[in-house]
C-alpha positions as CSV (number, residue, x, y, z in Angstrom):
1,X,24.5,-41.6,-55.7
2,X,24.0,-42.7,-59.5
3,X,24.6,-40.2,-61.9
4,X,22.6,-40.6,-65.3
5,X,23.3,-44.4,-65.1
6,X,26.9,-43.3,-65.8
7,X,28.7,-42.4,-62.7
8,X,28.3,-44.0,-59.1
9,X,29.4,-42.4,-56.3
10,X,29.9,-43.5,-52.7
11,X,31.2,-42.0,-49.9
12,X,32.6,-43.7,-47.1
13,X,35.3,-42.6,-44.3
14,X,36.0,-39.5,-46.2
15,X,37.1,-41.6,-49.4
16,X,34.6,-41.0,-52.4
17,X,34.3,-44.4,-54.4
18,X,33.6,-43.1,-58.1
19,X,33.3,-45.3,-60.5
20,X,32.3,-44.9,-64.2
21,X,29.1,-47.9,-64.6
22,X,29.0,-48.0,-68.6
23,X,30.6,-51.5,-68.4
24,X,28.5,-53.4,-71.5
25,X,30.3,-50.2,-73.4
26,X,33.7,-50.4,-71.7
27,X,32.9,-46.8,-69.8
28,X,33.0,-45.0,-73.6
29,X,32.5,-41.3,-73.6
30,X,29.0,-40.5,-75.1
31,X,26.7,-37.4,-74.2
32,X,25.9,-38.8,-71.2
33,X,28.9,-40.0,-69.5
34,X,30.6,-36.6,-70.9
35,X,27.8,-34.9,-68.1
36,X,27.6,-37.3,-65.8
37,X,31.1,-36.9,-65.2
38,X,31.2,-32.9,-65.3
39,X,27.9,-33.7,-62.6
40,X,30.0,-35.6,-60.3
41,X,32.9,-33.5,-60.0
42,X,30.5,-30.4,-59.3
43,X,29.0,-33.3,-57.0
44,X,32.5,-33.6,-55.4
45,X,33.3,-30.4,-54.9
46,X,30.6,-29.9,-52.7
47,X,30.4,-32.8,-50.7
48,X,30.7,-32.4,-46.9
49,X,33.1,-34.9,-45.4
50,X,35.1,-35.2,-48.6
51,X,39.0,-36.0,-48.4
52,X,40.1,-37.8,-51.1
53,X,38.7,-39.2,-54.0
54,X,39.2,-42.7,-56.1
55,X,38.5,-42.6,-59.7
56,X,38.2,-46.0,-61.4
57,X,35.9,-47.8,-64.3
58,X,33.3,-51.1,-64.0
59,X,33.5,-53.9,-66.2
60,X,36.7,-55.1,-68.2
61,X,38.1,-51.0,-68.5
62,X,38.6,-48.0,-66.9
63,X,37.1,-45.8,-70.2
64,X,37.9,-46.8,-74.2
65,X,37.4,-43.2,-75.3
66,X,35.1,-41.6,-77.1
67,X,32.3,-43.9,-77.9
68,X,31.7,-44.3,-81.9
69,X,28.7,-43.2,-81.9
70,X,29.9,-39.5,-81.1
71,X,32.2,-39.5,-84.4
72,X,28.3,-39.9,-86.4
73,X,27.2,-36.9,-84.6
74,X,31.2,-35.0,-85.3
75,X,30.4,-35.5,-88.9
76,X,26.7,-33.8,-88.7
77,X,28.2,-31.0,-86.8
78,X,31.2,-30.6,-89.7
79,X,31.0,-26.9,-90.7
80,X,27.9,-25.8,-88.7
81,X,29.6,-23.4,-85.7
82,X,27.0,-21.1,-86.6
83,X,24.2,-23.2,-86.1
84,X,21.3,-22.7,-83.4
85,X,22.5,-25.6,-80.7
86,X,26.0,-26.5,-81.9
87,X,28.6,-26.9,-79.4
88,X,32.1,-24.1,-80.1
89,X,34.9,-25.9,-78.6
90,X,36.6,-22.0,-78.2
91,X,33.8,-21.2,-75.5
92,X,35.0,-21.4,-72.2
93,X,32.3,-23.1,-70.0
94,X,34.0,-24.0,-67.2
95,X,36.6,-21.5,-65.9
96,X,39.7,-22.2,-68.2
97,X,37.8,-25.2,-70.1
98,X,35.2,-25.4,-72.1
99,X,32.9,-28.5,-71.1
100,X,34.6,-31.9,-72.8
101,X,37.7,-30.4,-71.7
102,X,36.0,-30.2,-67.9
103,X,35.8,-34.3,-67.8
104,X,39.7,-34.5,-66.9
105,X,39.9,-30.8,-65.8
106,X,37.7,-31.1,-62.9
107,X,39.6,-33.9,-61.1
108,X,42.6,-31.3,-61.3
109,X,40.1,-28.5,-59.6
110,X,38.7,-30.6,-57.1
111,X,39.9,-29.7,-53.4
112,X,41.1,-33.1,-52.6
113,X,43.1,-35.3,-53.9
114,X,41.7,-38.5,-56.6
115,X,43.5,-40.9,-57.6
116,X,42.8,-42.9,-60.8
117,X,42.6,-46.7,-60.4
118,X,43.6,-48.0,-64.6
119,X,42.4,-51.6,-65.4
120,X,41.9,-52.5,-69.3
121,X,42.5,-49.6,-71.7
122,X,42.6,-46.4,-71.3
123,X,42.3,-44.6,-74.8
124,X,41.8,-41.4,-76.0
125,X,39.8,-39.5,-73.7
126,X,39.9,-41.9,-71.5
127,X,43.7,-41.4,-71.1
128,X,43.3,-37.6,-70.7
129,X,40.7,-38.1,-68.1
130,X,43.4,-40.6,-66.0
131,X,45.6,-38.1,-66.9
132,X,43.4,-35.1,-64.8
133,X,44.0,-37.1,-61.2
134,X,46.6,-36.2,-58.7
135,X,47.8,-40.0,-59.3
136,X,47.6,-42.9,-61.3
137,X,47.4,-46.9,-60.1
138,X,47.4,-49.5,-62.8
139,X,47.7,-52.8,-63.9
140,X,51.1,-53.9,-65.9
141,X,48.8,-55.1,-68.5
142,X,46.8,-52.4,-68.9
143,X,47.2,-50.5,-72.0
144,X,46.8,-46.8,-73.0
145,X,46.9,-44.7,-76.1
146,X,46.8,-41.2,-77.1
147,X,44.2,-42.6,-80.0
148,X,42.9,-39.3,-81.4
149,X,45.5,-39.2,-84.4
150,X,43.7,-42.3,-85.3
151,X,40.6,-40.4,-86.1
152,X,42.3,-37.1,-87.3
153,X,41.9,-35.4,-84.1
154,X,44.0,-33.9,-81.2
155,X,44.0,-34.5,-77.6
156,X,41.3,-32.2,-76.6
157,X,40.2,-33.2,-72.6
158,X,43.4,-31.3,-71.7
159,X,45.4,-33.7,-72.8
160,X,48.1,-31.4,-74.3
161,X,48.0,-29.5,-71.0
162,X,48.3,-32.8,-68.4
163,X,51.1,-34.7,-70.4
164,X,53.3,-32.2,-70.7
165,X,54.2,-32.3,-66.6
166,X,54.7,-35.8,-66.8
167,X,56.6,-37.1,-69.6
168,X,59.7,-35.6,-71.8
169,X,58.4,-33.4,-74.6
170,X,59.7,-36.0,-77.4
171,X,57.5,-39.0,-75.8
172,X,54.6,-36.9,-75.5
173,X,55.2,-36.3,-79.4
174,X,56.5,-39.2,-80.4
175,X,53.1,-40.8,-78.7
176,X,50.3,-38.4,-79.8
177,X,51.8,-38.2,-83.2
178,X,51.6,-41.9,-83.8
179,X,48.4,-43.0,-81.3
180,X,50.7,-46.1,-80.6
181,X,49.3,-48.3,-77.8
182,X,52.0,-48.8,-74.3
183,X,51.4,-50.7,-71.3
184,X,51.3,-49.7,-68.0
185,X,55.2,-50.9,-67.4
186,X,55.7,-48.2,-70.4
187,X,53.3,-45.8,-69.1
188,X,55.2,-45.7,-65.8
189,X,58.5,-45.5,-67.2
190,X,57.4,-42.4,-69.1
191,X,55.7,-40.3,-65.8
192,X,52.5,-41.2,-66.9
193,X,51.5,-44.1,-64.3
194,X,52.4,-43.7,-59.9
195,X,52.3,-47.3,-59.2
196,X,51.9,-50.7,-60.9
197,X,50.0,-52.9,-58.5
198,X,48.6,-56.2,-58.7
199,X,45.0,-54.7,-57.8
200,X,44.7,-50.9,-58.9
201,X,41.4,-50.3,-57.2
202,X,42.3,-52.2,-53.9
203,X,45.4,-50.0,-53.7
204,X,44.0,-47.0,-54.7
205,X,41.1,-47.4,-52.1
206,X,43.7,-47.8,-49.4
207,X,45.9,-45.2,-49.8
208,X,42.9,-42.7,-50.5
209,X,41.9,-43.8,-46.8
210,X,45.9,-42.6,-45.7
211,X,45.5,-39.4,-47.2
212,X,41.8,-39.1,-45.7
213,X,43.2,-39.6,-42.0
214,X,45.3,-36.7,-42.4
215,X,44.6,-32.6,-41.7
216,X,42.0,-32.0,-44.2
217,X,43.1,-28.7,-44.1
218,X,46.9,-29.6,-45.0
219,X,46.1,-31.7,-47.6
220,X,43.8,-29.0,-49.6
221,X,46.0,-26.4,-48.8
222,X,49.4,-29.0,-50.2
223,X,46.9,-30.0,-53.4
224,X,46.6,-26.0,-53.8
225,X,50.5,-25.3,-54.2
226,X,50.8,-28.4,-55.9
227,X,48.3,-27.1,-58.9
228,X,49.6,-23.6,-58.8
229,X,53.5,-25.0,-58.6
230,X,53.3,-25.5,-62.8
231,X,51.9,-22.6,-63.5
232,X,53.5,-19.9,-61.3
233,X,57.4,-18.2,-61.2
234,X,59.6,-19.5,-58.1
235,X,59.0,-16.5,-56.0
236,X,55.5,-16.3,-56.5
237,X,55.8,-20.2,-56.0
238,X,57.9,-19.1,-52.7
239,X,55.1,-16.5,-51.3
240,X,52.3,-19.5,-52.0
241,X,53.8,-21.5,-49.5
242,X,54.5,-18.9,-46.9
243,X,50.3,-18.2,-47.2
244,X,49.4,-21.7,-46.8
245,X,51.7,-22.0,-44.1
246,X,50.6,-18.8,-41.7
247,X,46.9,-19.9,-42.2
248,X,47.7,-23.7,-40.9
249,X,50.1,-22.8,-37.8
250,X,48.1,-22.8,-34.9
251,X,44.6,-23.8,-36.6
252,X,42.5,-26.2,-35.0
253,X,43.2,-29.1,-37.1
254,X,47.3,-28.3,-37.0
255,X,46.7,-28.4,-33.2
256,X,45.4,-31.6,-33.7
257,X,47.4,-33.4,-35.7
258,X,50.3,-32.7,-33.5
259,X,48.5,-33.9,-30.3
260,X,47.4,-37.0,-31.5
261,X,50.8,-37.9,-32.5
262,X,52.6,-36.8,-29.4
263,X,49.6,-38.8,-27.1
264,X,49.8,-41.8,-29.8
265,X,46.3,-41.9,-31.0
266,X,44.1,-41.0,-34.0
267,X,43.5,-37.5,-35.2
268,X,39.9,-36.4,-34.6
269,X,39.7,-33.8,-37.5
270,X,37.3,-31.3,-38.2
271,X,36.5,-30.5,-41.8
């Protein structure tokens, strides 16, 4: 599946491959990789057979940001909200998000679990949308940057919202302050980045194929807790477990994953 020459997807043993093909442009953010990606997750969330997702960018980087050809079309916007056609930021479009804000959003929404598989840079948005998967691979090399203090601008692809659950409050500052460039050595060290492997995408691909051999239903209903765990008080945290717990003893896929591991063979799950 090729979204608006911007997104690929393919599906393959329950692993969606998604990669962002805007490589002569290093995967920048224009119009319409901003909707092709908001296409793919709603793509995504949808797809039959889905179990986990890997999230990764052709070329020489996963996604440089916002591509400069957007700040031309900030400055023709400047002090127009009330025009026919221009976009207000406050409108929520997507649930809690309005739609830039969806790009790394909807990677949090989706049902499964994605993974983001770093190479290059990852600036700007392109950090925020990394930022929106359940995990983050990456290359020691690779280098990120909350950049939007360079152009005057906040973090606004739920950046604000995602960083805050990984890193101490006075890095988060200290780095969207000051838009300084870290490696992924750095990023890790901060909360930001899972793993630093040799190969992000090769490691990513593999260990989405782990997490697609297991209960489907386990794994949507551990991603569900997982989301609600920052937002919720402990005892409401507490009941959210019991639920997901009394729906999966005794289900067909719980069933099966415990006979395939007492007669030593693969699961054969049901989605």
């Amino acid at each position: 599946m090729n979204i608006r020459d911007r997104v690929s997807i393919e599906l393959k043993d329950g692993v969606a491959d998604v990669r962002l093909i805007r490589a002569e442009k290093m995967n920048a953010l224009d119009h319409d990789m901003f909707e092709g990606i908001i296409e793919a997750g709603t793509a995504l969330a949808s797809m039959k057979g889905l179990r986990s997702v890997v999230l990764s960018g052709e070329g020489k980087a996963f996604c440089a940001g916002l591509d400069m050809g957007s700040f031309a079309a900030m400055k023709e916007q400047a002090g127009k909200e009330t025009v026919p056609g221009a976009r207000d930021l406050t409108a929520r479009t997507h649930g809690i998000a309005n739609r830039p804000q969806q790009c790394a959003w909807v990677w949090r929404t989706l049902p499964v679990p994605v993974i983001a598989a770093v190479h290059g840079v990852a600036f700007g948005g392109g950090f925020q949308i990394a930022l929106g998967a359940d995990m983050r691979y990456t290359a020691a090399d690779a280098r990120f940057s909350v950049m939007e203090i360079k152009w005057g601008l906040v973090p606004d692809l739920a950046g604000t919202q995602l960083m805050r659950h990984l890193a101490r409050e006075d890095i988060v500052r200290e780095l969207t302050y000051t838009g300084r460039i870290f490696n992924g050595t750095e990023a890790q060290q901060y909360g930001f980045v899972t793993k630093i492997v040799a190969d992000p995408r090769a490691a990513a691909l593999e260990v989405a194929k782990e997490i697609a051999d297991k209960s489907p239903d386990a794994i949507r209903a551990n991603k569900r807790l997982l989301n609600d765990a920052v937002a919720v008080d402990a005892a409401t945290g507490l009941m959210a477990e019991s639920v997901e717990q009394k729906k999966l003893i005794g289900s067909p896929n719980q069933i099966e994953a415990v006979m395939s591991n007492l007669q030593k063979r693969a699961a054969a799950y049901k989605d």
